[in-house]
C-alpha positions in Angstrom: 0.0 0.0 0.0 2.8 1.4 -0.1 1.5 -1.0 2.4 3.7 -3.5 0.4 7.0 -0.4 0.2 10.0 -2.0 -0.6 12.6 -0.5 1.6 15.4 1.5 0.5 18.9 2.6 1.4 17.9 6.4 0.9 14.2 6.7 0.9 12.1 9.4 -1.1 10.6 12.1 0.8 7.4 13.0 -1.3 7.1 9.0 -2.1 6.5 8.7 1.9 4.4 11.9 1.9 1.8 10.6 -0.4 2.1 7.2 1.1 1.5 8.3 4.2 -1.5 10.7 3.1 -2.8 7.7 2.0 -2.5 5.8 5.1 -4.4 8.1 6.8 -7.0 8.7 4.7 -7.7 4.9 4.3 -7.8 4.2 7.6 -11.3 6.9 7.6 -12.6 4.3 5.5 -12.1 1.4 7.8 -13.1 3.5 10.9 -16.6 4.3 8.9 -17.3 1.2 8.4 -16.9 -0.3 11.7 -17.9 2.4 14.1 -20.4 4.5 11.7 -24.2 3.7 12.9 -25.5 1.6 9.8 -22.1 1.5 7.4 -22.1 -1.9 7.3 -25.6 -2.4 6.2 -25.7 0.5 3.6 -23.6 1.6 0.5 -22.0 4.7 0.7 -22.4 5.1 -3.0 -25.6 4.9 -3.5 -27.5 8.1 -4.9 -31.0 6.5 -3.8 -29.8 6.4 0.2 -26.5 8.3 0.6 -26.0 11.9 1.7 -23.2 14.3 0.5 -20.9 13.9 3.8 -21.3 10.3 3.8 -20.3 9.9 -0.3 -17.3 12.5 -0.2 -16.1 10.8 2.9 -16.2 7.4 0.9 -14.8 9.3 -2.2 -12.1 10.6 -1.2 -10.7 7.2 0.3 -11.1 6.2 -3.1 -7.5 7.4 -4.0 -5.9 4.9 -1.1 -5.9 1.4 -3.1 -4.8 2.5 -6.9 -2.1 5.2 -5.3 -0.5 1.9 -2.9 -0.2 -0.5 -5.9 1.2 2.4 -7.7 3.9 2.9 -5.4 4.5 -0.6 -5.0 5.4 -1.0 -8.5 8.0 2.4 -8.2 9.3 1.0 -5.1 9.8 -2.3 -7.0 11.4 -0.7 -9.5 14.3 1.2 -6.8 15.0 -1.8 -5.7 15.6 -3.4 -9.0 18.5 -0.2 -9.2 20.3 -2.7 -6.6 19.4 -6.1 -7.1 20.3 -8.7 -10.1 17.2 -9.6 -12.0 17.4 -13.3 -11.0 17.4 -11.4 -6.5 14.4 -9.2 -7.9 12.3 -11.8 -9.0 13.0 -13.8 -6.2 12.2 -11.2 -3.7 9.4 -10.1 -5.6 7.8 -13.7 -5.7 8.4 -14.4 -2.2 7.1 -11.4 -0.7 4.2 -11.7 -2.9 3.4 -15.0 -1.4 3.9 -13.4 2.3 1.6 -10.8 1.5 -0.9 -13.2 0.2 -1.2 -15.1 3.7 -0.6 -11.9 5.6 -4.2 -11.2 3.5 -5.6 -14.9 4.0 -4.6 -14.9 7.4 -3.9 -11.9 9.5 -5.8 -9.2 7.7 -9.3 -11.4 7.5 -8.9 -12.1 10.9 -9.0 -8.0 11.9 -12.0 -7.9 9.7 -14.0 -10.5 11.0 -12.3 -11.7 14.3 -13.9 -15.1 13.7 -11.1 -18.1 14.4 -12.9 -19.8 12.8 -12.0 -18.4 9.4 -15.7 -18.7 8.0 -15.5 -15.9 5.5 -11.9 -15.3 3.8 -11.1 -11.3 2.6 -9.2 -10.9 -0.6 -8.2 -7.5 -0.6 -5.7 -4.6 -1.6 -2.9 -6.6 -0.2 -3.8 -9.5 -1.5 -3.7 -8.1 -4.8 -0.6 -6.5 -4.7 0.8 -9.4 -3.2 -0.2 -11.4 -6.3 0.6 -8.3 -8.8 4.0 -8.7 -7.4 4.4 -12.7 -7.9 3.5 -12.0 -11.5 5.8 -8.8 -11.8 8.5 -11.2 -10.4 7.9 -13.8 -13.3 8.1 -10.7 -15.9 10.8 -8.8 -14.7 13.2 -9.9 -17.3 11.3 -8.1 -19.6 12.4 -4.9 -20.7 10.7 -2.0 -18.2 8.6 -0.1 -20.9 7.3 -3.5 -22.1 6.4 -4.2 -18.2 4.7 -0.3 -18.8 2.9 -1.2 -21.7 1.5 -4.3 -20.5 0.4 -2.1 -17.3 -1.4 0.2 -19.8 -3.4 -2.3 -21.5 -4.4 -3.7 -18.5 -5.8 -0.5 -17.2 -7.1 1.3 -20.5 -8.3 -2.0 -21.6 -10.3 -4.4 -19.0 -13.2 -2.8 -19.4 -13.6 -4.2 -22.6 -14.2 -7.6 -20.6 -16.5 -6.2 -18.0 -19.3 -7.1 -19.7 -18.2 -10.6 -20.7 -20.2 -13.1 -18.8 -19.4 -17.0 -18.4 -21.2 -20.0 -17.5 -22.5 -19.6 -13.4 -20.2 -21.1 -11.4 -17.4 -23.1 -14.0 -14.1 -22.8 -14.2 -14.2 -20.1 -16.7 -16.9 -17.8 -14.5 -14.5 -18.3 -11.6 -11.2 -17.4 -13.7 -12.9 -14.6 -15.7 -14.3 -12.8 -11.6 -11.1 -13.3 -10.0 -9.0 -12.1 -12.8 -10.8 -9.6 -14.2 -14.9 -8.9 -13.1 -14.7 -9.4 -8.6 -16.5 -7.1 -7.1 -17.6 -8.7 -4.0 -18.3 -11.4 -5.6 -18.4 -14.6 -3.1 -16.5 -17.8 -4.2 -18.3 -20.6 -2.0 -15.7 -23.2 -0.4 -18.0 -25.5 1.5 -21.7 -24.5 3.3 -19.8 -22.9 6.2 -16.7 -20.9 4.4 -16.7 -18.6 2.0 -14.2 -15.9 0.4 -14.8 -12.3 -0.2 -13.0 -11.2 -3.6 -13.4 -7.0 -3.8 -9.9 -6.7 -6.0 -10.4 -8.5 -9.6 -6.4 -9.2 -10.3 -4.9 -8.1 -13.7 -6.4 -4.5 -13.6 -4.5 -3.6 -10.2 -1.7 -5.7 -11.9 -1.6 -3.0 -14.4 -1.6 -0.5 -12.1 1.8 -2.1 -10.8 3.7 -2.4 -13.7 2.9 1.6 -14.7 4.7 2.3 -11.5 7.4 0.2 -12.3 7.6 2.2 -15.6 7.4 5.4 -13.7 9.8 4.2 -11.0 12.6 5.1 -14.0 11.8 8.5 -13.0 13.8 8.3 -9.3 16.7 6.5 -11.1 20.4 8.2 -9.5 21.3 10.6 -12.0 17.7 11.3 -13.0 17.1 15.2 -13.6 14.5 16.1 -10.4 13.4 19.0 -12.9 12.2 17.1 -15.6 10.8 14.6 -13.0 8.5 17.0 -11.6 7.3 18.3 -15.4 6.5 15.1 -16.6 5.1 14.1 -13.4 2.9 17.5 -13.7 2.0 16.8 -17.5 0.7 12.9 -16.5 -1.4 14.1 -13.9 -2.9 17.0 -16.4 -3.1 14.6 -19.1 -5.1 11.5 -17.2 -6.9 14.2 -15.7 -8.1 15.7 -18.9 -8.7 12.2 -20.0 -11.2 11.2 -17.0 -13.0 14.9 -17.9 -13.5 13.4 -21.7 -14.6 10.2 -20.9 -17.0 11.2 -18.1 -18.3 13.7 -20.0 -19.0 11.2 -23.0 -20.4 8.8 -20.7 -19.5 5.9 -22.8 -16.4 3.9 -23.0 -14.4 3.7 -19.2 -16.4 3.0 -16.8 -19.8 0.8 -16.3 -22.0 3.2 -14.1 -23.0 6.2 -16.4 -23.6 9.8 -14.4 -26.9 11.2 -14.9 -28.5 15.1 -14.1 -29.6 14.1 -10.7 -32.6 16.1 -8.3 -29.8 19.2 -7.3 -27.1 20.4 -8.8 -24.5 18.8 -5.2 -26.5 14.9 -6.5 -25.2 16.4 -10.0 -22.0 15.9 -8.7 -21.5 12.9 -7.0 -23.3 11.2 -10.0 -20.4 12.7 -12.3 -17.6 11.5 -9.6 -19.5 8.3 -8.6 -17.2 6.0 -10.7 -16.3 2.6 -10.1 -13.6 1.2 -7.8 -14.8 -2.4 -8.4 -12.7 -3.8 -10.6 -11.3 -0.3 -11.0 -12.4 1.4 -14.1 -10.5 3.2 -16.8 -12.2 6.5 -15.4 -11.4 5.6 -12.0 -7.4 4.7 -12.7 -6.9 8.3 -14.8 -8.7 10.5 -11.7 -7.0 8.6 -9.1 -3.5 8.5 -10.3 -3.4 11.8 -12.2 -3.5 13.3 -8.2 -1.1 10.9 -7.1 0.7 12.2 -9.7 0.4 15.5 -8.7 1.3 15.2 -5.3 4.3 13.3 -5.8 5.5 16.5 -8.4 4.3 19.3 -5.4 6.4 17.7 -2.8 9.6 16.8 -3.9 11.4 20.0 -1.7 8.5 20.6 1.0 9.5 20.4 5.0 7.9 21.2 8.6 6.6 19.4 10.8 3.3 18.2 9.3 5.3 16.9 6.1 7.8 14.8 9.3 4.5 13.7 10.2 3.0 12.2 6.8 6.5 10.7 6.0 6.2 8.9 9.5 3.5 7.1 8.7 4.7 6.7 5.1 7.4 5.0 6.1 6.3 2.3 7.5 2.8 1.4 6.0 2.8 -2.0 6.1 3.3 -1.7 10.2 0.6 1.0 10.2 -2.0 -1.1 7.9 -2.2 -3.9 10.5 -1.8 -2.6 13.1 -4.4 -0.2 12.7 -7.1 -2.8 11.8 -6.6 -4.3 14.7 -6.7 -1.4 17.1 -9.9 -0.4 15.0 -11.4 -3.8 16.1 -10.2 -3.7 19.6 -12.2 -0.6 19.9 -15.2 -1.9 18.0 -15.6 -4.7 20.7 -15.1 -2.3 23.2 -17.7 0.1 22.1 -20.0 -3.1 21.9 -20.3 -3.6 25.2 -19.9 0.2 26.2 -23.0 0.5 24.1 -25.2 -2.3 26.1 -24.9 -5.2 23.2 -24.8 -9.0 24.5 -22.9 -12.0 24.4 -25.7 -13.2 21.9 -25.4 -10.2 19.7 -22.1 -10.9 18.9 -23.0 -12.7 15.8 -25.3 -11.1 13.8 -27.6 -13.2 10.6 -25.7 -13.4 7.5 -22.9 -10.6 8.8 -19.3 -12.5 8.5 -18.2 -10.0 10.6 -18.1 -10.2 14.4 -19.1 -7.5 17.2 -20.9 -5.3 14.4 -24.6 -5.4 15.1 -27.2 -3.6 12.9 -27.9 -0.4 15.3 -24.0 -0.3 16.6 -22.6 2.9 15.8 -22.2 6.8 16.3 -23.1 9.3 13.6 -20.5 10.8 10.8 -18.8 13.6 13.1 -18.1 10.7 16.1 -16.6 8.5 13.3 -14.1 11.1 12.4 -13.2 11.9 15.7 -12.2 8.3 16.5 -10.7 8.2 13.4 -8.3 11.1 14.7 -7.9 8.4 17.7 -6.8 6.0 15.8 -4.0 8.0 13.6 -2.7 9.8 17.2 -2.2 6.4 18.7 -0.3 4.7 16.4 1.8 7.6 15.7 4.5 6.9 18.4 4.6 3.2 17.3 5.2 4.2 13.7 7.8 6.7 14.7 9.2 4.0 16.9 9.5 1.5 14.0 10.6 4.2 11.3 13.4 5.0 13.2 14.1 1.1 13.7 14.1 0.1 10.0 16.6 3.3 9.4 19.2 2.0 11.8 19.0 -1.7 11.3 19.5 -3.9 8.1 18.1 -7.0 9.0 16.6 -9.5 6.2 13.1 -9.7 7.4 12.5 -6.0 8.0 12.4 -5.7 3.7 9.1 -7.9 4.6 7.5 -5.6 6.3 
């Protein structure tokens, strides 16, 4: 994310600024839905039931998932500047498979704190875990046909959106976890079930263009011409989501509509589609990534010390933050009167999250604050760790 950064010898301020932007903001998300009355019984999205604090609060944590995997595939490609290509793809593959069960194992846990394991997660680091495996088999490819590949994927998976296979064979199951997932369920047995939200090769894609752009932060690399090109590919995707959107056609499946007021309007234009991430979705998300990473290359004070804290050490942050999310959740359970027999709710996989838990929108964010204060000593703790110390295992995490 990114939660996946590949460490390195002399990191990149404004790559751990936006990284740790990020962080924060996705960790809103997570709060909302656990500790916002009614989250996990609505969608946020929805024109029909939503309000404008409750969308833009969803929207804006939007830019979290493509952003990581982005930055996963530059930080992939800095440490390619010190590695053979037979060390890369090794690391690449077996960090990919730690990430993986970190997903299967640690991560679906924190969501639905059943030991059981009924229902499985496959989520954003799941998917760059498995983005990486296959940018470990590729890496002997030249890095603007890794690039290339990465802009197919993106500009053209939602050709295959549409495409539908037989319920339930091989083909259906290949085509949704490759390419269509959205939530989709994939059933195991009667009792377990995984959760697929990230369809694989279009966050692959989003990867390998951050490998290509990773050639940007090469030694030697003119930080000039960096921040123009940088400034001319957020300008240019922008422009490009603006055209699309406004042609409501090719680039994303959910057409915007004139809506009952002009703010409706609005969200109807920006309500795009994160699952599987749309063409229209990729070029507004990454052109302000994009952006940010040009505007902060030679910024400093103390609230930049404190985004680069947090950006240095995501994968630390990521879990430990949805499990001190969770730890509060049950908490506020039983703060809030629930009972032993409410701790499983019908049809819920998750644990400790009954129908009428909650607070309203402004509480949410203020525990949300919580959460990013408390973990901020930890982080700086564990920053400054990883800076003095060179063992094997910490390029893990």
């Amino acid at each position: 994310m990114t939660v996946t950064t590949l460490s390195t010898k002399q990191r990149i301020a404004s790559i751990d600024i936006l990284r740790g932007v990020i962080m924060l903001v996705m960790a809103l998300d997570h709060v909302r839905d656990f500790l916002h009355h009614g989250a996990m019984f609505s969608d946020p999205t929805d024109l029909k039931t939503t309000t404008p604090a409750i969308f833009f609060t969803r929207f804006i944590t939007h830019f979290c998932a493509p952003i990581f995997v982005f930055l996963s595939g530059v930080s992939a490609y800095l440490v390619s500047t010190r590695r053979t290509k037979s060390e890369l793809s090794g690391f690449l593959i077996k960090r990919g498979i730690w990430l993986v069960f970190v997903e299967i194992i640690l991560i679906s846990f924190a969501f639905s704190l059943n030991p059981l394991f009924n229902s499985i997660a496959l989520q954003v680091i799941w998917v760059i875990g498995i983005s990486m495996i296959l940018l470990g088999l590729l890496i002997w490819l030249p890095v603007r046909v890794i690039g290339v590949i990465g802009i197919l994927l993106i500009a053209g998976h939602d050709l295959i959106t549409p495409v539908s296979a037989i319920p339930n064979s091989t083909g259906d199951v290949l085509l949704k976890l490759f390419f269509t997932a959205k939530g989709t369920l994939f059933f195991l047995d009667k009792t377990h079930i995984v959760f697929d939200l990230y369809a694989i090769l279009p966050w692959t894609g989003i990867m390998f263009l951050g490998y290509l752009f990773g050639t940007l932060y090469k030694s030697g690399y003119n930080p000039a011409s960096r921040r123009r090109f940088l400034l001319i590919g957020s300008a240019s995707l922008f422009v490009l989501f603006v055209v699309l959107r406004v042609l409501n056609g090719y680039g994303d499946p959910a057409p915007w509509s004139v809506q009952r007021n002009p703010v409706f309007t609005v969200i109807s234009f920006l309500n795009i589609s994160k699952y599987p991430p749309s063409l229209m979705y990729c070029c507004l998300t990454l052109s302000v990534g994009l952006m940010v990473l040009a505007l902060t290359e030679n910024v400093s004070g103390k609230l930049v010390e404190f985004f680069k804290t947090y950006g240095s050490v995501p994968f630390f942050y990521y879990v430990l933050h949805f499990y001190l999310i969770r730890i509060i959740t049950v908490i506020v359970f039983f703060l809030q009167g629930f009972k032993t027999s409410q701790i499983i709710t019908p049809n819920d996989p998750f644990l400790f999250t009954p129908p009428h838990m909650g607070f309203s929108l402004k509480v949410a964010y203020l525990f949300w604050l919580g959460v990013i204060l408390i973990l901020y000593y930890p982080c700086k703790w564990f920053s400054k760790y990883k800076k003095t110390h060179r063992q094997w295992w910490l390029s893990y995490l």
